[in-house]
Jmol script that loads the backbone (N, CA, C; Angstrom):
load data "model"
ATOM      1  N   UNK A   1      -4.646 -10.107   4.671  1.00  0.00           N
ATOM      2  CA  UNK A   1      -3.519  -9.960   3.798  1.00  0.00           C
ATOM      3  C   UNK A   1      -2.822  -8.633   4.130  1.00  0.00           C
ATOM      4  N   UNK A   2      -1.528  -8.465   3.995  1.00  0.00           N
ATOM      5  CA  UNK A   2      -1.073  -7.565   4.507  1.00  0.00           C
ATOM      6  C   UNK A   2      -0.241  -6.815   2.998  1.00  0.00           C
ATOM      7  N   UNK A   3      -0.773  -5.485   3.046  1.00  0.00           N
ATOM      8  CA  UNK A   3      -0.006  -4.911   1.806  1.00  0.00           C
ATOM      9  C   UNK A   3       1.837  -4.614   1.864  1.00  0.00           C
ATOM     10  N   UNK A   4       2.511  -4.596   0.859  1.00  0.00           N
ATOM     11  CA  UNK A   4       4.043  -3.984   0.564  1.00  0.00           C
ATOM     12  C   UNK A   4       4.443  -2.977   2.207  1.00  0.00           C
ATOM     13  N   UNK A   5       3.625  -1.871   2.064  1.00  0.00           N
ATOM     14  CA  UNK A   5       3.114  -0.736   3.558  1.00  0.00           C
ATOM     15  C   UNK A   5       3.460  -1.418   5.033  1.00  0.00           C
ATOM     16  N   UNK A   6       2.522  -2.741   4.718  1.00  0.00           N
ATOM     17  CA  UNK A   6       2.686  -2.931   6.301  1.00  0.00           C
ATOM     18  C   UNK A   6       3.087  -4.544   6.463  1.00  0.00           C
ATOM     19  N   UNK A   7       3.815  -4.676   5.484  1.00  0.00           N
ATOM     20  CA  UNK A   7       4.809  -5.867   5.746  1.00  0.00           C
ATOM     21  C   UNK A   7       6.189  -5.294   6.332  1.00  0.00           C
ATOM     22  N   UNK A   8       6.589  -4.042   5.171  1.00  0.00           N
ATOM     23  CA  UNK A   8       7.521  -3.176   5.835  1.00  0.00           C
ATOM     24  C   UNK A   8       7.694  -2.607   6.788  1.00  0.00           C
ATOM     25  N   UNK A   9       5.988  -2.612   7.604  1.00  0.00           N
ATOM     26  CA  UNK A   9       6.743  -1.500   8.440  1.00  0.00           C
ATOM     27  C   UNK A   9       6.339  -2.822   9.853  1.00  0.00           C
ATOM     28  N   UNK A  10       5.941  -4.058   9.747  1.00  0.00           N
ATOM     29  CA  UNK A  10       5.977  -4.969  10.633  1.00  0.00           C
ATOM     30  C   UNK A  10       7.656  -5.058  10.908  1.00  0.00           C
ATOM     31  N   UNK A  11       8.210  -5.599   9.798  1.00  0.00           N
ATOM     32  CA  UNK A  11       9.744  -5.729  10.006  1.00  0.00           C
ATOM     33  C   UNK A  11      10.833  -4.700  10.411  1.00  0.00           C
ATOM     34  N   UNK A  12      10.412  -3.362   9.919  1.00  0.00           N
ATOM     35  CA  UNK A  12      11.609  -2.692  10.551  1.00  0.00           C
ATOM     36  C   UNK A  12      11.086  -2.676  12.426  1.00  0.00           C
ATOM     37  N   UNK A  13       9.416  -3.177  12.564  1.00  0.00           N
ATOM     38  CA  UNK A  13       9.478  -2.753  14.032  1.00  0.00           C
ATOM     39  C   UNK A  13       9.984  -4.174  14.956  1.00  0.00           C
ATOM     40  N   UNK A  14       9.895  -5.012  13.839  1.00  0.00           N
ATOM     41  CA  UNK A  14      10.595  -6.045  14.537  1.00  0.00           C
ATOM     42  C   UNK A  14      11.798  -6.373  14.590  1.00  0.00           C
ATOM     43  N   UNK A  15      12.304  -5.210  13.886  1.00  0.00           N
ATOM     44  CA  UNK A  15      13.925  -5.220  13.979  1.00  0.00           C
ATOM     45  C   UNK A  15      14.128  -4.628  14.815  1.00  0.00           C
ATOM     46  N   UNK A  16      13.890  -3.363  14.648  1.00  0.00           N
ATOM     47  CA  UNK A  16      13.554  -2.158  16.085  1.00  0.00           C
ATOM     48  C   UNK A  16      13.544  -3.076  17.499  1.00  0.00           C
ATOM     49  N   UNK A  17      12.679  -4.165  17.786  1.00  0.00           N
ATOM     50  CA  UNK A  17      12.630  -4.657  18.884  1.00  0.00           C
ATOM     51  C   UNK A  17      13.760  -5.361  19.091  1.00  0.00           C
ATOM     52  N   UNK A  18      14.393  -6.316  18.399  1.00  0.00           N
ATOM     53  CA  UNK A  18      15.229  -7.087  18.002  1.00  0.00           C
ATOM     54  C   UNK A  18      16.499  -6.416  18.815  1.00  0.00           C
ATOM     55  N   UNK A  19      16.724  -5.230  18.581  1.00  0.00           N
ATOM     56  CA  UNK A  19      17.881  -4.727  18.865  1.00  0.00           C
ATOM     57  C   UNK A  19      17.784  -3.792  20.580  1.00  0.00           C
ATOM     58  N   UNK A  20      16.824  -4.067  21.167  1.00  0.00           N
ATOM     59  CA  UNK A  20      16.988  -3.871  22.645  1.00  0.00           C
ATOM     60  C   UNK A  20      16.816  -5.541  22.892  1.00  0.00           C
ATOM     61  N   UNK A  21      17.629  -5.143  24.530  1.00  0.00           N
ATOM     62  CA  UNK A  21      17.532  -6.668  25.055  1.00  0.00           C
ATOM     63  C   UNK A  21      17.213  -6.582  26.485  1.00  0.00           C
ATOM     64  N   UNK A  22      16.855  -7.640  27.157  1.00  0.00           N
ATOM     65  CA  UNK A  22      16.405  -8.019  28.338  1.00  0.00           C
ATOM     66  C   UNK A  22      17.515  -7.811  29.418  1.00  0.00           C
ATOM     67  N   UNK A  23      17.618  -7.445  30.509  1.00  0.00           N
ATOM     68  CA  UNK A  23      18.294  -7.822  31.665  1.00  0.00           C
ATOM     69  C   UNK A  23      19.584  -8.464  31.532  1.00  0.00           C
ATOM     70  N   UNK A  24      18.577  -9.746  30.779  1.00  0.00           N
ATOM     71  CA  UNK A  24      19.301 -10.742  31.304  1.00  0.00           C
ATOM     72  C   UNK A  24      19.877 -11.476  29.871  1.00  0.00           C
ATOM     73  N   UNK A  25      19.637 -10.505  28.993  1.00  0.00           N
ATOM     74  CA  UNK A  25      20.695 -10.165  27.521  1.00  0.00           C
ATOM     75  C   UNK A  25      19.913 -10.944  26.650  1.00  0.00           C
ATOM     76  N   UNK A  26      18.259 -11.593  26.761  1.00  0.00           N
ATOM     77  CA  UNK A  26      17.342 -11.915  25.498  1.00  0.00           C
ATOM     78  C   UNK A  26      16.738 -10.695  25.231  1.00  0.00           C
ATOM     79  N   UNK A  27      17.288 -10.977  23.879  1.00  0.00           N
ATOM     80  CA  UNK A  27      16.493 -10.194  22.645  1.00  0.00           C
ATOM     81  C   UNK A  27      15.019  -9.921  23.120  1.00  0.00           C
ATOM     82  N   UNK A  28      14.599  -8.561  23.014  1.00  0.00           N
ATOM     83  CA  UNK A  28      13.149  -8.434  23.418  1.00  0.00           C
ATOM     84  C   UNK A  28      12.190  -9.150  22.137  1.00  0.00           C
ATOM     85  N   UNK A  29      12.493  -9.435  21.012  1.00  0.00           N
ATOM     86  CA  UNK A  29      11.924  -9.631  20.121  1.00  0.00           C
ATOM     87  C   UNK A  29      11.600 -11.574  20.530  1.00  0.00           C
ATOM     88  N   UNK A  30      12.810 -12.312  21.331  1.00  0.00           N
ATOM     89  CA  UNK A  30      12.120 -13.300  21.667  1.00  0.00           C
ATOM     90  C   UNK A  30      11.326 -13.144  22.959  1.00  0.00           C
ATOM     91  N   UNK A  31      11.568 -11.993  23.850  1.00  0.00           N
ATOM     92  CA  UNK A  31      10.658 -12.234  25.388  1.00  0.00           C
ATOM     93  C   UNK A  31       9.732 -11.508  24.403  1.00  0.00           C
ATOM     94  N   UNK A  32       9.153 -11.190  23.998  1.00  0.00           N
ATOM     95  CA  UNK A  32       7.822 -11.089  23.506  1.00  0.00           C
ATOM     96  C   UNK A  32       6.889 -12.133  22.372  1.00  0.00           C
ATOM     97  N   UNK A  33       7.935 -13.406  22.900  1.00  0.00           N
ATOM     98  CA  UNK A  33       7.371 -14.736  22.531  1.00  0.00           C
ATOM     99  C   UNK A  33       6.997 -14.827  20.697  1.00  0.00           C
ATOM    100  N   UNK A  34       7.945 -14.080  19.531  1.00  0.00           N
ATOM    101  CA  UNK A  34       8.573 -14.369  18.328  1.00  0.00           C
ATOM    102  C   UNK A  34       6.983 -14.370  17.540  1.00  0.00           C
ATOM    103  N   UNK A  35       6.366 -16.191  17.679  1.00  0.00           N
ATOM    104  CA  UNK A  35       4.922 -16.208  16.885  1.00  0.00           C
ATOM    105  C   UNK A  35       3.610 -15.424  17.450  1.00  0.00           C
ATOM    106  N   UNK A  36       3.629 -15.898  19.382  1.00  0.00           N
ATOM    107  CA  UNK A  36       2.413 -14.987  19.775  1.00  0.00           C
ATOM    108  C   UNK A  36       2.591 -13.233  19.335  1.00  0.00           C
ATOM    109  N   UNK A  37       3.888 -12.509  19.334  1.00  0.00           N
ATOM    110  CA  UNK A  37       3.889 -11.533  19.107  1.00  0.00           C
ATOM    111  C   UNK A  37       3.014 -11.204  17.539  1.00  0.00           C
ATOM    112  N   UNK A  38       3.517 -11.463  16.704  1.00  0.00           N
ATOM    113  CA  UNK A  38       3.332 -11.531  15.477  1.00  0.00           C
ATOM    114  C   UNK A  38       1.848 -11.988  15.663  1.00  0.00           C
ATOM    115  N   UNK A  39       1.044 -12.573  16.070  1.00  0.00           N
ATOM    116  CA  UNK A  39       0.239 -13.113  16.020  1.00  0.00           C
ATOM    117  C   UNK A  39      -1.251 -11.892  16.476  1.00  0.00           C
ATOM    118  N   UNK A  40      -0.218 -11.427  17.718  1.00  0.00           N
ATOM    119  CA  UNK A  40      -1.161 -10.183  18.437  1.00  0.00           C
ATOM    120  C   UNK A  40      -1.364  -8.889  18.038  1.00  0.00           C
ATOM    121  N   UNK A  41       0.255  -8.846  16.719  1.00  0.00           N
ATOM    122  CA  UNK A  41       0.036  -7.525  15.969  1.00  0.00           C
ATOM    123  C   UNK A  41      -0.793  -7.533  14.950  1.00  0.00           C
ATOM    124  N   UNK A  42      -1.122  -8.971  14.020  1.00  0.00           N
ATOM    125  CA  UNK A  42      -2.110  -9.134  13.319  1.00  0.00           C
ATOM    126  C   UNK A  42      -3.388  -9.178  13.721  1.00  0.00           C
ATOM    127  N   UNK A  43      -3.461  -9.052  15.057  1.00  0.00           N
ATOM    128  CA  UNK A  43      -5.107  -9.138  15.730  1.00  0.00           C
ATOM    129  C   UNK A  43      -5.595  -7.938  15.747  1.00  0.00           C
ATOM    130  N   UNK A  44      -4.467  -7.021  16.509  1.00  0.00           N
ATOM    131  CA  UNK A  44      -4.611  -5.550  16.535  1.00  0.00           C
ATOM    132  C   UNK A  44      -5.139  -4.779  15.154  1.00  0.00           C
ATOM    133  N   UNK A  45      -4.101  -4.832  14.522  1.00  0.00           N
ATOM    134  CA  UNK A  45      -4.206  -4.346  13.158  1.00  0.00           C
ATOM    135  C   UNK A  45      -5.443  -4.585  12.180  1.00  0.00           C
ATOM    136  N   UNK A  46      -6.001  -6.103  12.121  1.00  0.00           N
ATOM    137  CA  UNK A  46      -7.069  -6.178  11.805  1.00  0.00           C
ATOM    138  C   UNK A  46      -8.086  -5.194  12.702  1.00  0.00           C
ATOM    139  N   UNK A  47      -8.464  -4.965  14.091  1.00  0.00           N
ATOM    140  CA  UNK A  47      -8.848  -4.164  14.791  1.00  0.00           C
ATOM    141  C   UNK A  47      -9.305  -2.920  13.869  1.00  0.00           C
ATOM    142  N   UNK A  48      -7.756  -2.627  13.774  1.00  0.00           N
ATOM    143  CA  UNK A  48      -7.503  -0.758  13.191  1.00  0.00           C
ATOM    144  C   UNK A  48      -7.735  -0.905  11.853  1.00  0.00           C
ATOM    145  N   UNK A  49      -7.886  -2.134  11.056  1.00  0.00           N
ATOM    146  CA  UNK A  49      -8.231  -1.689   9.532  1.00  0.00           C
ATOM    147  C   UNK A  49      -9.639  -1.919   9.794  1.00  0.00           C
ATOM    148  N   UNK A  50     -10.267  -2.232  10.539  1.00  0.00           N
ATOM    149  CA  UNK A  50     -11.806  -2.351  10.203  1.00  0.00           C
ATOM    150  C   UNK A  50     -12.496  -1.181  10.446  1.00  0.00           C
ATOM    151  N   UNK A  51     -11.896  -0.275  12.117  1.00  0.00           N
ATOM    152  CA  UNK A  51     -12.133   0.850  11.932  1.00  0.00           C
ATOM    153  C   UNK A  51     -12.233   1.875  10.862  1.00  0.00           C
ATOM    154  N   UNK A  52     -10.854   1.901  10.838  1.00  0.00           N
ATOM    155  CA  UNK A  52     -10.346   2.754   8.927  1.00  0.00           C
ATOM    156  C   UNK A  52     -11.054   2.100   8.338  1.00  0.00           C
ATOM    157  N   UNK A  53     -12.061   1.134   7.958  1.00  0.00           N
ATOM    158  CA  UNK A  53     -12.300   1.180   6.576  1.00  0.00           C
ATOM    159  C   UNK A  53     -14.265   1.459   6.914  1.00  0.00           C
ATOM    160  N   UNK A  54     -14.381   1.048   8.005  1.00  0.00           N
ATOM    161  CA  UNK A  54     -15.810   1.839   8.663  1.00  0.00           C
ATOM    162  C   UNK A  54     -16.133   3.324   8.111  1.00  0.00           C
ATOM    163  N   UNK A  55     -14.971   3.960   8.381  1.00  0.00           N
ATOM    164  CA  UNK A  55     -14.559   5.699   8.606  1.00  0.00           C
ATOM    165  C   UNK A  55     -14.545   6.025   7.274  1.00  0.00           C
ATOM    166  N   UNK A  56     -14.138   5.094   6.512  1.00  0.00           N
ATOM    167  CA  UNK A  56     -13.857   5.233   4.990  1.00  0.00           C
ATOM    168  C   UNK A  56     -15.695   5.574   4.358  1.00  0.00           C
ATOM    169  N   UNK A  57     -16.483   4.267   5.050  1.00  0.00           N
ATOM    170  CA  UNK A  57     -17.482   3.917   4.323  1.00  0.00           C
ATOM    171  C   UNK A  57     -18.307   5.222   4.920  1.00  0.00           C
ATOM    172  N   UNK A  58     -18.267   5.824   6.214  1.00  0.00           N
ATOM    173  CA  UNK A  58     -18.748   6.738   6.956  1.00  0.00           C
ATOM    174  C   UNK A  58     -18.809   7.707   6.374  1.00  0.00           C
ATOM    175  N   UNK A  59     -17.399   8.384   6.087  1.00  0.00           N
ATOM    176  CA  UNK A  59     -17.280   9.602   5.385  1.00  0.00           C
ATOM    177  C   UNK A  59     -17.752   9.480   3.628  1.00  0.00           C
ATOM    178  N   UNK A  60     -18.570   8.499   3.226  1.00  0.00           N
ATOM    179  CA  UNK A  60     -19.148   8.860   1.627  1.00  0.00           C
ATOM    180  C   UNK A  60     -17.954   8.083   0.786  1.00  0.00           C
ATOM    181  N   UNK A  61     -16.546   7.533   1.046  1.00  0.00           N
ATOM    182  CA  UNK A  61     -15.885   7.072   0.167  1.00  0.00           C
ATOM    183  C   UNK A  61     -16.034   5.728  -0.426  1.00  0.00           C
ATOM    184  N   UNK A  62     -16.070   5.487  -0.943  1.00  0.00           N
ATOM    185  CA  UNK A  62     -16.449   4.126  -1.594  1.00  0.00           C
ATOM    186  C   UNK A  62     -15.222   3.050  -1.056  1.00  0.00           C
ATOM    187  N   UNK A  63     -15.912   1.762  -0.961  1.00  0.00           N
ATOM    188  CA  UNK A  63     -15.291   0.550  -0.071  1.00  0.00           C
ATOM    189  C   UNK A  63     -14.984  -0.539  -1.044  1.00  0.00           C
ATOM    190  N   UNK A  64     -13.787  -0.577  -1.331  1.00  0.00           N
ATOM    191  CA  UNK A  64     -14.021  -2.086  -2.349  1.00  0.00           C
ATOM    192  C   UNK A  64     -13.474  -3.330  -1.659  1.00  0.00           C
ATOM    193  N   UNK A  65     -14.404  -4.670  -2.410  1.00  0.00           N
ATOM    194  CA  UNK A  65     -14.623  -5.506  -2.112  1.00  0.00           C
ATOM    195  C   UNK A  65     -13.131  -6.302  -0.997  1.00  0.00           C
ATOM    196  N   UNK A  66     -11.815  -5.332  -1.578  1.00  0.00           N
ATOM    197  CA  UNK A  66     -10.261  -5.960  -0.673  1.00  0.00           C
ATOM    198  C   UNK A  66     -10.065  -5.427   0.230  1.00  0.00           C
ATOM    199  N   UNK A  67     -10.401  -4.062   0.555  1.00  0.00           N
ATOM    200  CA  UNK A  67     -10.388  -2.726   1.691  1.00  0.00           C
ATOM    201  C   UNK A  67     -10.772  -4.222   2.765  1.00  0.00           C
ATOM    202  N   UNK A  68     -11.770  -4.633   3.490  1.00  0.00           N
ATOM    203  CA  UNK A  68     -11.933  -5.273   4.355  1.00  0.00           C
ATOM    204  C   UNK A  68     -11.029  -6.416   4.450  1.00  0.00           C
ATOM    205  N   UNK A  69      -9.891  -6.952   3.606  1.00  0.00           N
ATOM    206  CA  UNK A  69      -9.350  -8.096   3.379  1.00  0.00           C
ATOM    207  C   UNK A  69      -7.528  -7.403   3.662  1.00  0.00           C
ATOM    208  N   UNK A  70      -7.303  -5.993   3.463  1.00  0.00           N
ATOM    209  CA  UNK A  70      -5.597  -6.090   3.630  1.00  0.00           C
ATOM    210  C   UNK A  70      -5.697  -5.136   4.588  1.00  0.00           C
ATOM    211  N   UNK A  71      -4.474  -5.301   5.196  1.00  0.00           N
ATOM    212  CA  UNK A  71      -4.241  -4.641   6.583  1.00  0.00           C
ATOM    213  C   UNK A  71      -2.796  -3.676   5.498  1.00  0.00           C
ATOM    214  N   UNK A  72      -2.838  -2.089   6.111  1.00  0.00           N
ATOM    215  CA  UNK A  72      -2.310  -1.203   5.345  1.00  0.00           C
ATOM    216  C   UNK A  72      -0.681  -1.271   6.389  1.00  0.00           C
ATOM    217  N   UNK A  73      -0.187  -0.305   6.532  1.00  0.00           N
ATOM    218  CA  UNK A  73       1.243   0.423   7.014  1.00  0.00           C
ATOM    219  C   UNK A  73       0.445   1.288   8.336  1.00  0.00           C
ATOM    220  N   UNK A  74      -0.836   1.909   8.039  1.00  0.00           N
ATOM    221  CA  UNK A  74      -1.590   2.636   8.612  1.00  0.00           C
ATOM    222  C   UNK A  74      -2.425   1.888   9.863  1.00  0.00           C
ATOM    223  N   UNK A  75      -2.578   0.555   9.649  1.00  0.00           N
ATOM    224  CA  UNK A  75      -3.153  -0.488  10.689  1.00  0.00           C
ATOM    225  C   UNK A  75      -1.948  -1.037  11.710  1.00  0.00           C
ATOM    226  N   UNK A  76      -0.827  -1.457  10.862  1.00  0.00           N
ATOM    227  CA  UNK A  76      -0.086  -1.934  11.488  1.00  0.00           C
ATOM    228  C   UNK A  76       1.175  -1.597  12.409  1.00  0.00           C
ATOM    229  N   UNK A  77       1.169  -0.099  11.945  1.00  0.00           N
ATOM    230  CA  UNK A  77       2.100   0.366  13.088  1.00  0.00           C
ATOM    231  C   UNK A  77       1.772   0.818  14.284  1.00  0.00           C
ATOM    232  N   UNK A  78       0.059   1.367  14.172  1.00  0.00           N
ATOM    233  CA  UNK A  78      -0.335   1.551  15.992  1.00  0.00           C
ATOM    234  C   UNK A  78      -0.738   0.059  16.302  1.00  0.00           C
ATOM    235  N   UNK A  79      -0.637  -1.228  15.771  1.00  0.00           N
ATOM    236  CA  UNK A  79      -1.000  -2.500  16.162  1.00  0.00           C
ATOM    237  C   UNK A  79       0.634  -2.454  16.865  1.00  0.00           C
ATOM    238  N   UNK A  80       1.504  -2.286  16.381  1.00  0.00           N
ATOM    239  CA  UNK A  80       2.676  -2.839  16.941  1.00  0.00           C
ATOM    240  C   UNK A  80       2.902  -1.992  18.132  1.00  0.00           C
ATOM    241  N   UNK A  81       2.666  -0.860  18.290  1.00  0.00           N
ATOM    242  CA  UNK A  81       3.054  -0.422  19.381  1.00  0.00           C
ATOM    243  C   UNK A  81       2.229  -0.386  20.666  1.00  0.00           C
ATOM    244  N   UNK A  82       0.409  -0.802  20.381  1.00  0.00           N
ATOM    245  CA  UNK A  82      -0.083  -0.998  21.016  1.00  0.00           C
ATOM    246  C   UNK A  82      -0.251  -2.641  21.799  1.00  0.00           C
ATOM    247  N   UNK A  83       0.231  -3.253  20.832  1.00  0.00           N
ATOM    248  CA  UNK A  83       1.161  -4.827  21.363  1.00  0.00           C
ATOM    249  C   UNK A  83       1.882  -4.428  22.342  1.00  0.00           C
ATOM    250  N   UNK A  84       3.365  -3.440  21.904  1.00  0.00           N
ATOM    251  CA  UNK A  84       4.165  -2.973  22.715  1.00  0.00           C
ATOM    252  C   UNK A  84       4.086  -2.658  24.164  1.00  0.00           C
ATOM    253  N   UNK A  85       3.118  -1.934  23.918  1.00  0.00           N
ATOM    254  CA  UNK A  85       2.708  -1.513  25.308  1.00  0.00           C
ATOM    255  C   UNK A  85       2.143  -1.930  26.247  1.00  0.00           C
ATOM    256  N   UNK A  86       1.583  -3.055  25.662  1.00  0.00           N
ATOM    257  CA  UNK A  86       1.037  -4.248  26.845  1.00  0.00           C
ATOM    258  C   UNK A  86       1.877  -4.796  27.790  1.00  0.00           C
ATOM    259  N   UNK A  87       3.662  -4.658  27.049  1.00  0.00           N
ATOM    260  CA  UNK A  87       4.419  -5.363  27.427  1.00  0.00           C
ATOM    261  C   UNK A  87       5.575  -4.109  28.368  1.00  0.00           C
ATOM    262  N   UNK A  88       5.457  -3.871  29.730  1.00  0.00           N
ATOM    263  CA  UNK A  88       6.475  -2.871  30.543  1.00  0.00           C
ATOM    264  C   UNK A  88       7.639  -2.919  30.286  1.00  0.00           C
ATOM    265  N   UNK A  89       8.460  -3.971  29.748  1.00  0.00           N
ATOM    266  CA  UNK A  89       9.670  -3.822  29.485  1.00  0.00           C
ATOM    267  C   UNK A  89      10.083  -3.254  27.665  1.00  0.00           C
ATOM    268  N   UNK A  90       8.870  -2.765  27.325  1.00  0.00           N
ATOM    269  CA  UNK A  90       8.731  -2.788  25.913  1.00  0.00           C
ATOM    270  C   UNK A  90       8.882  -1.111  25.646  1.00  0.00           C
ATOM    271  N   UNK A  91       8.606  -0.334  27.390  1.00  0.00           N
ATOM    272  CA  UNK A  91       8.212   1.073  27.095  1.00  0.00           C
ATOM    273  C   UNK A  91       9.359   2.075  26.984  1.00  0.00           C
ATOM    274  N   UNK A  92      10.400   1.426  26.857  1.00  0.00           N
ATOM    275  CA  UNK A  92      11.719   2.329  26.371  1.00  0.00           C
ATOM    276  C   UNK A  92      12.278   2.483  25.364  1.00  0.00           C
ATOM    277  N   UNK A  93      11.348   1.612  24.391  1.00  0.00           N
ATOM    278  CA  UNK A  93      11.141   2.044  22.834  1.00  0.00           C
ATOM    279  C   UNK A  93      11.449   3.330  22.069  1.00  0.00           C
ATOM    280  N   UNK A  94      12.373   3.173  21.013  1.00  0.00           N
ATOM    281  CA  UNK A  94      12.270   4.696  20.406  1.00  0.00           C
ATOM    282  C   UNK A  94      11.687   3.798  19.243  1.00  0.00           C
ATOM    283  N   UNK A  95      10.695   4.870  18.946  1.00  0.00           N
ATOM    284  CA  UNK A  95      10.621   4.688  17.739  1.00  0.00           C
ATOM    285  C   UNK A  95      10.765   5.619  16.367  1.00  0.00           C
TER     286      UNK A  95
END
end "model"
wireframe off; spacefill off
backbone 0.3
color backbone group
């Protein structure tokens, strides 16, 4: 589940992408294939919230039962850019 945090910050980066284009004038947001994209930033991100919430349980803070269930703003923006970067035409990104 993805919190308010990182629904927002999925969309402004998919707007962000949206607005560079290819060569050959497609939207990078479709050459990075629209559902697989979306699909690979939710893989990532799950990734980075399990860490963070490891680190959470590591450092003495208490873990509740949803911490393992929502992906934050904090998961999902190095998910998107580490998507990004898989992709070479992706690395002229401002963000």
């Amino acid at each position: 589940m993805l919190d308010d945090g990182a629904r927002e910050a999925f969309l402004d980066a998919a707007t962000t992408i949206r607005n560079y284009a290819t060569p050959g004038g497609q939207h990078r947001i479709d050459a990075m294939q629209n559902g697989r994209f979306a699909r690979n930033v939710i893989e990532r991100a799950e990734g980075f919230r399990d860490t963070r919430v490891i680190a959470q349980k590591r450092s003495g803070q208490p873990v509740t039962v949803e911490d393992p269930q929502i992906i934050t703003a904090a998961d999902s923006e190095p998910a998107v850019r580490s998507v990004c970067s898989d992709n070479r035409g992706m690395a002229a990104i401002v963000w």
